[in-house]
Every structure is written in C-alpha cells, then in structure tokens.
FITI-636235 format. One line per 3 residues: for each residue y, z, x of C-alpha. Coordinates in nm, 3 decimals. Layout:
Y/Z/X | ...
This chain:
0.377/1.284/1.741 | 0.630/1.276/1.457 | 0.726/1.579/1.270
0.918/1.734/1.041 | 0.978/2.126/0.973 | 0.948/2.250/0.603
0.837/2.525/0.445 | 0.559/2.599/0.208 | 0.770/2.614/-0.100
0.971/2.292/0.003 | 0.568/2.164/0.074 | 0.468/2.208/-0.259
0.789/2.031/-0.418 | 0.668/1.756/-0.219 | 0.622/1.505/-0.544
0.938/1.598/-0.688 | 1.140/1.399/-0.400 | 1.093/1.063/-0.261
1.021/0.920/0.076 | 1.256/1.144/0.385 | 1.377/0.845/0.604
1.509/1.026/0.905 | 1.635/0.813/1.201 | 1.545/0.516/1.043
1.176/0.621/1.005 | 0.976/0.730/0.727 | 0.808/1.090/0.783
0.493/1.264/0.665 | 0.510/1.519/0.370 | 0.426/1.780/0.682
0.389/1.736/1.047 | 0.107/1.522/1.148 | -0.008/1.348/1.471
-0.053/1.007/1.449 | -0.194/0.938/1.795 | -0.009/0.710/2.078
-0.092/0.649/2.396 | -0.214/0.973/2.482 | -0.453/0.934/2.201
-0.541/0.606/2.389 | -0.642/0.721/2.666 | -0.866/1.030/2.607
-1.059/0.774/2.321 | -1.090/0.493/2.612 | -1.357/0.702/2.768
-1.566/0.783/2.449 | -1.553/0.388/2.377 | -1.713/0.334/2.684
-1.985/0.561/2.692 | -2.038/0.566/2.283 | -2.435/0.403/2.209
-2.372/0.473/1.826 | -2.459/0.165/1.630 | -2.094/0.090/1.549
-2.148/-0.266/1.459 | -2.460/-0.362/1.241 | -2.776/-0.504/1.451
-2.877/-0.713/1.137 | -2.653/-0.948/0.979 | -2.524/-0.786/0.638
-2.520/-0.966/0.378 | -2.408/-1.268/0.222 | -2.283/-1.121/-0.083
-2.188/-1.277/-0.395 | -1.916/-1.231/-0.675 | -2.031/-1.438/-0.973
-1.663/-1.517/-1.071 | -1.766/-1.651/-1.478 | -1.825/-1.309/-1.485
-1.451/-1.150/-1.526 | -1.399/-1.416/-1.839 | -1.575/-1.185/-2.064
-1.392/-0.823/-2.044 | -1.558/-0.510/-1.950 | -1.725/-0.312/-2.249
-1.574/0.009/-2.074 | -1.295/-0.106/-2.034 | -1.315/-0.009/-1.620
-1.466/-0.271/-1.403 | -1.441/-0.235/-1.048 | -1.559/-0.497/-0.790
-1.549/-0.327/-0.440 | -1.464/-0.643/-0.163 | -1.537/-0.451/0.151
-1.349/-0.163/0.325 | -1.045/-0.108/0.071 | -1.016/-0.403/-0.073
-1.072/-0.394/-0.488 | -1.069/-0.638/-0.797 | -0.974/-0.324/-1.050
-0.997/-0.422/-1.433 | -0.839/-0.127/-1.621 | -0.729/-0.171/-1.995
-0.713/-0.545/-1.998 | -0.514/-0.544/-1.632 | -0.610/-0.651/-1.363
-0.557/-0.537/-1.010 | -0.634/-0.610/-0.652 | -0.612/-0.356/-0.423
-0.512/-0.405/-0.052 | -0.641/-0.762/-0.001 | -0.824/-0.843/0.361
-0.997/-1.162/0.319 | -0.942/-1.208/0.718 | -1.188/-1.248/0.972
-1.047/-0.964/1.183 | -0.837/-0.658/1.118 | -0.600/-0.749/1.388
-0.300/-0.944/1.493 | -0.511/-1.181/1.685 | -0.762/-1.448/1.534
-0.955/-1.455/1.860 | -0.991/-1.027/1.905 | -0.971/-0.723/1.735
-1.229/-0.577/1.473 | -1.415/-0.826/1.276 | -1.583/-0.841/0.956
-1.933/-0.688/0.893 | -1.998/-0.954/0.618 | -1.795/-1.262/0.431
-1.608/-1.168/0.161 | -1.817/-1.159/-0.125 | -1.553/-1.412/-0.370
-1.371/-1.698/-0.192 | -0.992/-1.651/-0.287 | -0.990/-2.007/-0.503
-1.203/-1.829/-0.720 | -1.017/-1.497/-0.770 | -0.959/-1.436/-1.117
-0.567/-1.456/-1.274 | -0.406/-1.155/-1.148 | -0.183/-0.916/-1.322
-0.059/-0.714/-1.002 | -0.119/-0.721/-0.629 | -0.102/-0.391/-0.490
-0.022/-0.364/-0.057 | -0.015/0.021/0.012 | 0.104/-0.017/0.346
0.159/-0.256/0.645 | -0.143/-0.189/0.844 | -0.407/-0.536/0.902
-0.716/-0.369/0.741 | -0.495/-0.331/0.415 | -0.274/-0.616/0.474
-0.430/-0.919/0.625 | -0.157/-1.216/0.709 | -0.416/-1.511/0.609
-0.510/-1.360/0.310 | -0.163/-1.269/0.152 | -0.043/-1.642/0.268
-0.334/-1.798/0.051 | -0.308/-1.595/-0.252 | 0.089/-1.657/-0.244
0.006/-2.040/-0.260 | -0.256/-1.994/-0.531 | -0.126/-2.162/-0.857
-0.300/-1.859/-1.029 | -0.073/-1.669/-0.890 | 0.256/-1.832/-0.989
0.341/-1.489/-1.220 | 0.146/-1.253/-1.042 | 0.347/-0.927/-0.967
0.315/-0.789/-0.623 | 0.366/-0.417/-0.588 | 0.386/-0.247/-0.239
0.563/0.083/-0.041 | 0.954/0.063/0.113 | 0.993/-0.224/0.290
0.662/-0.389/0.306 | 0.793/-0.656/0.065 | 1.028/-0.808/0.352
0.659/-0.873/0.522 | 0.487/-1.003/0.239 | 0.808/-1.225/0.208
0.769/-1.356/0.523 | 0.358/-1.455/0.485 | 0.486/-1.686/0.150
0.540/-1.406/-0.128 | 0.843/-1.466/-0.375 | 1.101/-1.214/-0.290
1.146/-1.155/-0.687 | 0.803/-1.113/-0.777 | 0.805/-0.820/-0.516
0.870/-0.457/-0.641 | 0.907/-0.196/-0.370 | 0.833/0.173/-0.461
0.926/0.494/-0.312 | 0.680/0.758/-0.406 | 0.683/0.890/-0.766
0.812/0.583/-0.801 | 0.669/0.394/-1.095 | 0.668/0.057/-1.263
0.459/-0.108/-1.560 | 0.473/-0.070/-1.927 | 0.217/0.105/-2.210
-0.052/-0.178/-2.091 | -0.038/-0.013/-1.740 | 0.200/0.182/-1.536
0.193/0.202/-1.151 | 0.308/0.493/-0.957 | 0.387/0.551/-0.572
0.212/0.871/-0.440 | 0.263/1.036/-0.090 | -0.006/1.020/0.132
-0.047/1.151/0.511 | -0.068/0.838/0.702 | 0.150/0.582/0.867
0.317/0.207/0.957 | 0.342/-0.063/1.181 | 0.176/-0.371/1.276
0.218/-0.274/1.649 | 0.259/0.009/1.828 | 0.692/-0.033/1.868
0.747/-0.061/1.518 | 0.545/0.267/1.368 | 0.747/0.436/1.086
0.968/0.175/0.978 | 0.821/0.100/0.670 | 0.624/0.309/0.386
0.272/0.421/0.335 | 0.155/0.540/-0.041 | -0.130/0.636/-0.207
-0.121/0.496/-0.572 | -0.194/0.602/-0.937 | -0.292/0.336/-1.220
-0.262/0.405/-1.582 | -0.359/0.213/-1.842 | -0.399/0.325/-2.231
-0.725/0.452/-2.145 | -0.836/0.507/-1.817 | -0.694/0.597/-1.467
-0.747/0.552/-1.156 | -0.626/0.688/-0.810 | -0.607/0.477/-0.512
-0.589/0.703/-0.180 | -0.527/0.405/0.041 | -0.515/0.585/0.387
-0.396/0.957/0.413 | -0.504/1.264/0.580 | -0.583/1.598/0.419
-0.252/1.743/0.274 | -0.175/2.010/-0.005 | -0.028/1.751/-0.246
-0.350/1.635/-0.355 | -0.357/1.964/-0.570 | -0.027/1.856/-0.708
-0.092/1.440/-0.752 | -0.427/1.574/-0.954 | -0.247/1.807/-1.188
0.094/1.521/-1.240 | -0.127/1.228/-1.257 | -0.438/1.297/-1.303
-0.722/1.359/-1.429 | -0.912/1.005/-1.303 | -1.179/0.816/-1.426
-1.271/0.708/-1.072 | -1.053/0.847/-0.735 | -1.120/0.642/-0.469
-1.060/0.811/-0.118 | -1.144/0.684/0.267 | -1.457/0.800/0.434
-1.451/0.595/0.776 | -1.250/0.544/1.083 | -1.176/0.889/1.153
-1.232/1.113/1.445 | -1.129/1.407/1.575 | -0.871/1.278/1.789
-0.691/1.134/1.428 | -0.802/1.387/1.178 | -0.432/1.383/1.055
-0.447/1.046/0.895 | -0.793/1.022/0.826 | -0.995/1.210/0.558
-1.359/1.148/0.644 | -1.639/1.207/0.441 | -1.584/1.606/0.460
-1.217/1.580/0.368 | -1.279/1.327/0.084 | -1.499/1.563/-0.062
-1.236/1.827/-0.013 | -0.940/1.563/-0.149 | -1.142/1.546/-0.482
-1.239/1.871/-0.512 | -0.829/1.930/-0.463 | -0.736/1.663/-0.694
-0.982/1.818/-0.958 | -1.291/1.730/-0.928 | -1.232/1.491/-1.284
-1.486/1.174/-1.299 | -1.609/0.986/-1.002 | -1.573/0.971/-0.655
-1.546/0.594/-0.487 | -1.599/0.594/-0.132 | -1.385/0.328/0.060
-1.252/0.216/0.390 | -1.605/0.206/0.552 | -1.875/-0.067/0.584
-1.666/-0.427/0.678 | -1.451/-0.314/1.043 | -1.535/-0.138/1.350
-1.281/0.085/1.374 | -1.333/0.430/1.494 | -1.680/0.563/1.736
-1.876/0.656/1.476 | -2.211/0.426/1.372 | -2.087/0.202/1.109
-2.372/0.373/0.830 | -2.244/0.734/0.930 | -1.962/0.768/0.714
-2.166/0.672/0.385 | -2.487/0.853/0.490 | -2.271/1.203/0.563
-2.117/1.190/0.218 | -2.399/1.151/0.019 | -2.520/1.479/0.211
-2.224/1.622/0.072 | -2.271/1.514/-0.242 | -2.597/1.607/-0.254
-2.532/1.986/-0.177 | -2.201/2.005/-0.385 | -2.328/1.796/-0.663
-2.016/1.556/-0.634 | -2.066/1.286/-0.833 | -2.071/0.942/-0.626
-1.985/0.588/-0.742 | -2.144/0.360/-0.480 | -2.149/-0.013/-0.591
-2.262/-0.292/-0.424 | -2.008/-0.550/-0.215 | -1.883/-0.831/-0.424
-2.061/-0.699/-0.756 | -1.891/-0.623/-1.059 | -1.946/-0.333/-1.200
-1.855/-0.109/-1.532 | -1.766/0.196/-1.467 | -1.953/0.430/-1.709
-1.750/0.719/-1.744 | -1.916/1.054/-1.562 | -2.202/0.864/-1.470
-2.275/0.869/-1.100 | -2.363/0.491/-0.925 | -2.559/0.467/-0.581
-2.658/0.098/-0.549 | -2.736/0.190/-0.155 | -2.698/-0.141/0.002
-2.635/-0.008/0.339 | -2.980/0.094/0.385
C-alpha cells in the first residue's frame, strides 16, 4: 500500500505539477493500493479454483501485417495497427509511433514461465516500418519486453529513431542496447516534439518495477500525441482517477483514446480500469471521437476468461452508445473520424 495525503483542491491541480518522488519513490496522484503479498495470497485461492476460459482453447490466429502497406500514407491521416495487448504502430500526421513494444513470447522475466502470448505477433520486427519515436510508458514486461527492445535497438532502421519513456526507464532501455542520447525521459506534463508532433507525459494511477523489491523507483505515464491534425491519448495502465476530467479538457479532445479493459479484478481495481471504468475514463475525458480498447486479448493475466473483457464492453457500449474502435490484430487500419470499427475477431 503506498499513499499519499492531499486534498481535493491540491487533487485537482494534479496536472499543474510533475511527478512527487518521496523517499526515493514515485507516488500516485492519490492513494492507491497496488497489491503485495497480501494481495498474493487471497488471489492464490481464486487461481486455483477459477474454470474461466482464461487462455484460448483454439489456437488464435496467425495474423498478418502486410508491411508494403505503410509505404503509401494513410488518406486520414490516422492509421493505427493494433499488435496485441498495448502494443501499437500509430501513424498520426506523417509520424510514426510505436507504442509499448512486446514482441516477447512471455510477459515475464523468465523465457521458460510466466504469461505467454495468445498469438505471434502479427509483423516480424525486420519488417517494422522506419520509426519516428518509440514510446515505453513504464517498466512493467507486458509494456516493456527485454527481447523486443534489444532487437529494435540493433535494427539499422532504427539508427535515428527517438525513444521516449517516463523517469528513469531510459537507464533500462540503456541497458537492453538503447543509445543513452536518443533517450528522452519525461516527467508528466512533460512534453517534447515540434509542430509535426508533440509528445506529452500524463499522470496515470498505476505503478513500477520489474520485480516485486524494486516497485516505485521509476515512472509510470499515460501519454498524449499531437500532430497538426489529429490526437491521440494513450492510457497505458492507470486506474480510475479524477484527472481524466482535467487531461480531457488540457489535451484533449482525441480522435481515438485508447484505455485498458483487461487484467483487472477486484482485488487491483486501483490500477486497473476494466471495461466499466474505461467507459467511465472516456466519458470523463469527454466523450470526443473513439474509444480503442487495449491491454486484453495476447496475456493471461488476471482470472477473468480471456474474451470477457471485450465482450463486457461492447455491452456497455451498446447501452451507452459509446462509440467503439475494434480492429483486427496486425491490420492496418484508417481511422475514419467518428466512425465506430468492430472487426470482432475474438469471436
């Protein structure tokens, strides 16, 4: 549990400071539990005894990106190809950007354990496009995978690629083959880019480390990408907080705000929206263009079925008329804008 005492005015002022490092560890906009042990051991018994489908009985898959694709431009102007879980190929304005790239065969620190993927990644990283920016929101191995950022780094592609990532993440991407100097850290509100695009570090309600003695020591963000005619908000991994309302009326509004759906439960509801408190992150953050569902479908990673978190928010959407942009794993797709997309793979 890690918290910090502040009150509602100093709450909604949130985005007008950066990062609190207290003790050496980076805290939450509010308090929030982030689960430890404790957490461990009340979930060890619902492992056990959960019979959800958790991990697909049919293969999924294979999916293919046809890379000649991203040498003719999008007409839009917005293409986004969704990789699996968070990872994203984002074309905005003549940029692009990859989001939190996991090309690794588990989300873990271990080759031979630990989550593994649903389905292959969809584009084999030889193939990846020339990249403007990398962005890493935070340390965690289903948003930063070791293998992956150590091929990319040696990619001659990506000789003059800019890498982009929270308060000391850069000293891991460093470490995995990353020049130091084409490395920017950002503290949130943060920003860095020109009139072709500008980046910006958001708060979000979440947390760091790769293991559970190093938690805190390095920055989590949400992030906001500009370009000279669209935007688009990348939640990365947060919790439901107040500055949502705030980040939609600094930043926003967005052509497409992608928020997390799965791995949350009950026990973490702090640092995990779900697909009701996506819905209500949107709504909060104004309710402007479309709504991308991500961090669901490639890793087994909370007890519900792996199809839940998808299924439940079209519900949602269905009642609150929320319009839903579902594409398809590995395809590239134009973003239209207001115009809802539900390719419904999963089923």
């Amino acid at each position: 549990m890690e918290s910090v005492e502040v009150s509602e005015a100093e709450r909604a002022k949130t985005l007008l400071r950066r990062a609190v490092l207290e003790q050496r560890r980076f805290i939450n906009p509010l308090p929030t539990s982030v689960g430890g042990w404790e957490t461990m051991r009340k979930a060890l018994p619902l492992y056990l005894t959960n019979k959800e489908e958790r991990i697909p009985k049919k293969p999924l898959g294979p999916f293919f990106t046809d890379a000649s694709v991203y040498a003719t431009p999008p007409v839009s102007g917005l293409r986004l190809t969704w990789m699996g879980h968070s990872s994203t190929l984002v074309e905005i304005d003549g940029m692009r950007v990859l989001l939190d790239p996991v090309w690794d065969e588990r989300a873990s620190p271990l080759r031979w354990a630990g989550p593994k993927r649903f389905f292959a990644a969809p584009l084999k990283l030889r193939e990846m496009p020339r990249l403007d920016v990398v962005v890493v929101s935070h340390d965690h191995y289903d948003h930063l995978g070791e293998s992956t950022i150590r091929k990319l780094a040696a990619l001659p592609a990506m000789k003059d690629t800019e890498w982009v990532t929270s308060l000391g993440v850069g000293e891991i991407l460093e470490d995995y083959g990353v020049k130091r100097r084409r490395v920017t850290e950002l503290d949130w509100t943060q920003s860095i880019g020109d009139a072709s695009l500008e980046i910006t570090a958001l708060p979000s309600r979440h947390f760091s480390g790769r293991s559970m003695f190093n938690r805190f020591e390095t920055l989590w963000s949400s992030f906001a990408l500009k370009g000279p005619k669209h935007s688009v908000y990348y939640g990365a991994d947060s919790g439901w907080w107040p500055g949502f309302a705030e980040i939609g009326k600094g930043y926003g509004p967005f052509d497409v705000t992608m928020l997390e759906i799965g791995a949350y439960n009950e026990l973490w509801k702090d640092i995990h929206l779900g697909p009701e408190g996506a819905v209500e992150a949107f709504e909060a953050l104004g309710s402007k263009g479309l709504l991308m569902p991500i961090h669901w479908g490639l890793f087994d990673l909370a007890m519900h079925a792996w199809r839940q978190p998808i299924e439940r928010i079209c519900e949602i959407a269905a009642e609150k008329g929320t319009p839903l942009w579902v594409p398809e794993p590995g395809l590239p797709t134009e973003v239209v804008r207001d115009t809802a997309l539900r390719s419904e793979w999963w089923r």
